[in-house]
N, C-alpha and C positions, 0 to 999 in steps of 0.2 A: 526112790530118791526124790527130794524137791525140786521143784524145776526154778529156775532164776526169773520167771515172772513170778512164782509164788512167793518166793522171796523178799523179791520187791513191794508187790501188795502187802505182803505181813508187816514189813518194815516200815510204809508205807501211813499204815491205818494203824497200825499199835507200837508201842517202846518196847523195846525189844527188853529191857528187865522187868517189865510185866505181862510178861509171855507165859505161857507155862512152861516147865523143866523141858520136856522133852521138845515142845516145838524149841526152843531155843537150841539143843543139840544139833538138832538138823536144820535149822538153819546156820550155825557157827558152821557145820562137816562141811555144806553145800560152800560158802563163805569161803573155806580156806581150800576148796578143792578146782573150785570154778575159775578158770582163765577168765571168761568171759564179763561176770558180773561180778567176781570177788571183792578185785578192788575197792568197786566203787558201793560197795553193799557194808564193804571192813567196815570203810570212812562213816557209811551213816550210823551203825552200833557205834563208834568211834563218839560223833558227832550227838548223839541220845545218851550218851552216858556220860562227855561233860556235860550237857546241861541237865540233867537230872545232878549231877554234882553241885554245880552252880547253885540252882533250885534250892537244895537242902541245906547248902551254907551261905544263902544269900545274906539272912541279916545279919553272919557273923562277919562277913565281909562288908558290907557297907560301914561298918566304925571303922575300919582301917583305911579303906575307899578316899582316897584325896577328892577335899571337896573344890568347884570350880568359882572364881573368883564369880564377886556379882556384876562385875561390869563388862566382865569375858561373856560372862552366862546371856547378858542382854545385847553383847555385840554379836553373838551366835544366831541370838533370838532372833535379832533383826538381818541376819545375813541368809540363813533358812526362809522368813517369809519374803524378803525380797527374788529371791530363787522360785519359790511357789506361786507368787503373784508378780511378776516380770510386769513395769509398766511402761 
């Protein structure tokens, strides 16, 4: 069996849809059997697989994507670097 540090580091250093077949097995078995690191291991396959979704329908989404006014876009601009540069 994998142990939930292994887990961790795999999920860690690679996406878990580009695993191979079988590590991905044992890691989903470990995943759903584990009290311990389950949860929070679900969430990050969870979390790597929408954005690998996002990722691959990104430009079909940005035409639908409401655009932001331009005078919103530059009261933002200036409210972020006053936040970064406090004077």
């Amino acid at each position: 069996m994998i142990t939930c540090k292994q887990v961790s580091n795999a999920l860690s250093r690679e996406d878990y849809k580009d695993m191979p077949f079988m590590r991905r097995i044992l890691i989903r078995l470990h995943v759903s059997l584990c009290l311990i690191c389950g949860k929070f291991n679900k969430q990050v396959i969870e979390s790597q697989n929408m954005c690998s979704c996002y990722k691959e329908n990104e430009d079909t989404l940005a035409a639908i994507r409401p655009k932001m006014n331009t005078l919103k876009k530059e009261e933002l601009s200036r409210l972020l670097q006053s936040q970064i540069n406090p004077k």
